[in-house]
C-alpha positions, -999 to +999 in steps of 0.1 A: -394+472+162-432+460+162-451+466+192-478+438+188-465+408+170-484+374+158-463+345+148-479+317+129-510+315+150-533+286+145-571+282+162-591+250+153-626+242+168-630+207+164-621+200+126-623+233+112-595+251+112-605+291+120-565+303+119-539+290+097-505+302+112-508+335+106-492+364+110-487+400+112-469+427+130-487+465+141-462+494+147-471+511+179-495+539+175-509+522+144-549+518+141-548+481+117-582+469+105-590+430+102-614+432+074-626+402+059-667+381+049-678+359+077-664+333+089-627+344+080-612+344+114-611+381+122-633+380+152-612+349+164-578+366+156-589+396+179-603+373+207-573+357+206-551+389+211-573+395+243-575+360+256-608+352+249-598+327+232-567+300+234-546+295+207-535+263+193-502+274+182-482+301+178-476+337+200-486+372+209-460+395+215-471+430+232-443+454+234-415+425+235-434+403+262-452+371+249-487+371+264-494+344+248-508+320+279-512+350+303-552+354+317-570+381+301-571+409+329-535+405+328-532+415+292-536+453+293-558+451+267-586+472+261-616+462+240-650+477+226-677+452+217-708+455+194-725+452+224-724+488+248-726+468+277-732+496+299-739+494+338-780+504+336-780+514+372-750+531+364-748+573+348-722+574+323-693+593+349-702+560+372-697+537+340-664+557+329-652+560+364-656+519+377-624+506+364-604+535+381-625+527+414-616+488+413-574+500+408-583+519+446-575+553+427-577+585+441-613+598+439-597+635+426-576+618+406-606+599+392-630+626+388-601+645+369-595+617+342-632+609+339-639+644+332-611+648+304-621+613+291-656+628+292-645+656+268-621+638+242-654+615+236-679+647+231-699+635+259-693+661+290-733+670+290-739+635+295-720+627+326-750+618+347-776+604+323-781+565+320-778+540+295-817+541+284-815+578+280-790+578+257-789+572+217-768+541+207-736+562+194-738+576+225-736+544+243-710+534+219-687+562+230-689+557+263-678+520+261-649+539+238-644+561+272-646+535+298-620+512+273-595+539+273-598+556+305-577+524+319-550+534+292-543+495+277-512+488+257-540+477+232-573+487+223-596+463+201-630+471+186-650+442+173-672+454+150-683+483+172-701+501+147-722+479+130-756+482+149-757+517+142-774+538+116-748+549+086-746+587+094-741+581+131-713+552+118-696+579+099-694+601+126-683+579+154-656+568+122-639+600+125-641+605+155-626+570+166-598+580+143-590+613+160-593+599+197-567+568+184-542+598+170-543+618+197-544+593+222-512+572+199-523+540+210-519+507+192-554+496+179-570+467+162-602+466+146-625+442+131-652+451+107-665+435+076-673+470+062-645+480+034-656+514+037-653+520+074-620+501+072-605+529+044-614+557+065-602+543+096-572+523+088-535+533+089-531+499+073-552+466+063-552+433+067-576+414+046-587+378+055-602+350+038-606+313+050-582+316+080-559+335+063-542+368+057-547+372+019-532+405+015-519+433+036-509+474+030-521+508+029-557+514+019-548+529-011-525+505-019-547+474-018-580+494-037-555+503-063-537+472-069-553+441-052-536+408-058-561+382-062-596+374-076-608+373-038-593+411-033-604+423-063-644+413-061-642+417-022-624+456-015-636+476-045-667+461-067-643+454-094-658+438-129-634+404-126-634+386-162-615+354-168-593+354-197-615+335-217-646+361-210-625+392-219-611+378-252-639+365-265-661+402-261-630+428-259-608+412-289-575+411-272-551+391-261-539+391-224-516+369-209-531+364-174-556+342-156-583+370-152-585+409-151-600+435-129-615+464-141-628+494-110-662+506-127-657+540-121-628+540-145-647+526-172-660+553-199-694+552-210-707+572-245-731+567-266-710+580-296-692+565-323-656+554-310-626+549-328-603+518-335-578+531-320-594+531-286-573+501-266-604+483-250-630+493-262-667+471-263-699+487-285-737+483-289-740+478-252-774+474-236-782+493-204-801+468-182-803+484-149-793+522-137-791+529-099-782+558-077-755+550-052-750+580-033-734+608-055-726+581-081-749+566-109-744+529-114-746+517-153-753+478-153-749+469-191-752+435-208-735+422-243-740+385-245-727+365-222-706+396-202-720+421-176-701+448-164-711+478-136-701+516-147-702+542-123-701+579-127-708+611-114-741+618-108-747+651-131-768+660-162-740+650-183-749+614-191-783+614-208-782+576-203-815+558-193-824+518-189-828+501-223-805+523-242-775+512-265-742+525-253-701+518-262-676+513-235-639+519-235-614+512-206-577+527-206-553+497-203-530+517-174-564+512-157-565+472-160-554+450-131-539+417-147-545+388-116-523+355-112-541+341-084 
């Protein structure tokens, strides 16, 4: 049975409509991303879960109880903004520890669960600095601590990651990940990063306009999204319409567009053969970046552009200007309806 259950929730403000009765279902001990552009309703969705924000229609189920018009602190739900939100005259044990002190715990019993909170967030040597002595991941983890210290049903992160630096994001990725496992609580989390929600993510929910557009593993929706949206949003796919890839690749195809991942697509500067399935030649090379470990080919022929990545390595003696041939294997093609 689902531990956290939405049923057709709708949010309006005023005459736009944020949440279109959706709907979704998180196993418990599941960490489920929201990922979607702005404006999508991800941020609301989550709000809503906590109670920040009233629904129009619809329900939240936690563990079989409907929270749906309960007040926030009655939720048992934990939640980590963008924002640190520290206590500044506050060190980070005092920070960790207040919820604990407002319940009228024992103070051994506090000092004991700080102190292993302290040390499953990496932060032990930090128990008695403040908030302006410490870097922002630092700060970030010690909201983490202080959210799960109080050990909620539910823990949601809205976008806590995003002010931070990309290494220190990666890190604070993982680690997010190994805490949630070990700790085997049920998670949400917002982010509009599709990279930070395929390293985190047990599962993903992608949504667009107030919707849920498409839902499943990570490796499930980079391999095989459904729609246009998907396609150009998860995995900087090359998304022709039918029209575009008949007219340049000479075959027929008997869908509304086609996606095409650029790492999959081969680059040469050789002769190729008929016999190649899709196969496009005397390609110009207008624009070469480096994208990490990965060279990125944009090439041009008439009116269709299309971005090529591949290893970066001495192999491809490929420079801007050039005239190249492409080929893509059609096991590699995804053929869209929608």
């Amino acid at each position: 049975m689902s531990y956290l259950v939405i049923n057709d929730v709708e949010k309006s403000f005023g005459e736009l409509n944020v949440l279109k009765k959706t709907s979704l279902s998180i196993e418990k001990g599941q960490l489920v991303t929201l990922l979607g552009p702005s404006g999508s309703g991800k941020s609301t969705l989550l709000k809503s879960i906590a109670g920040l924000e009233s629904i129009d229609a619809g329900s939240i189920i936690v563990d079989g109880e409907d929270i749906t018009s309960k007040e926030p602190r009655k939720r048992d739900v934990g939640m980590v903004f963008q924002q640190y939100v520290l206590f500044p005259n506050m060190n980070v044990y005092d920070n960790i520890a207040f919820g604990l002190k407002l319940r009228k715990m024992n103070k051994n019993d506090i000092d004991k669960k700080v102190k292993e909170v302290l040390n499953l967030v990496e932060m032990q040597d930090k128990m008695y600095s403040y908030a302006h002595e410490l870097s922002g991941g630092q700060q970030q983890r010690v909201a983490l601590a202080r959210s799960i210290i109080l050990e909620p049903k539910i823990l949601l992160f809205d976008e806590p990651l995003s002010a931070l630096d990309r290494k220190i994001r990666r890190n604070l990725q993982i680690q997010i990940k190994k805490i949630q496992r070990e700790l085997d609580i049920t998670s949400v989390f917002v982010t509009h990063d599709q990279e930070e929600a395929m390293i985190i993510s047990d599962k993903v929910y992608i949504m667009n306009n107030g919707i849920i557009e498409q839902s499943g593993k990570p490796k499930e929706i980079y391999n095989n999204p459904k729609t246009s949206f998907i396609a150009r949003f998860i995995g900087n796919y090359n998304v022709l319409s039918k029209d575009i890839f008949q007219q340049n690749f000479k075959k027929d195809i008997n869908t509304k567009e086609i996606a095409i991942r650029p790492e999959v697509i081969q680059i040469t500067k050789e002769e190729l053969g008929n016999d190649v399935e899709y196969n496009l030649k005397n390609c110009e090379i207008t624009d070469v970046s480096i994208v990490g470990s990965v060279i990125r080919y944009e090439t041009r022929k008439d009116n269709l552009i299309m971005n090529i990545d591949v290893i970066n390595n001495d192999v491809y003696d490929i420079k801007l200007g050039d005239k190249v041939n492409i080929f893509v294997p059609k096991k590699q093609c995804i053929f869209l309806t929608a």
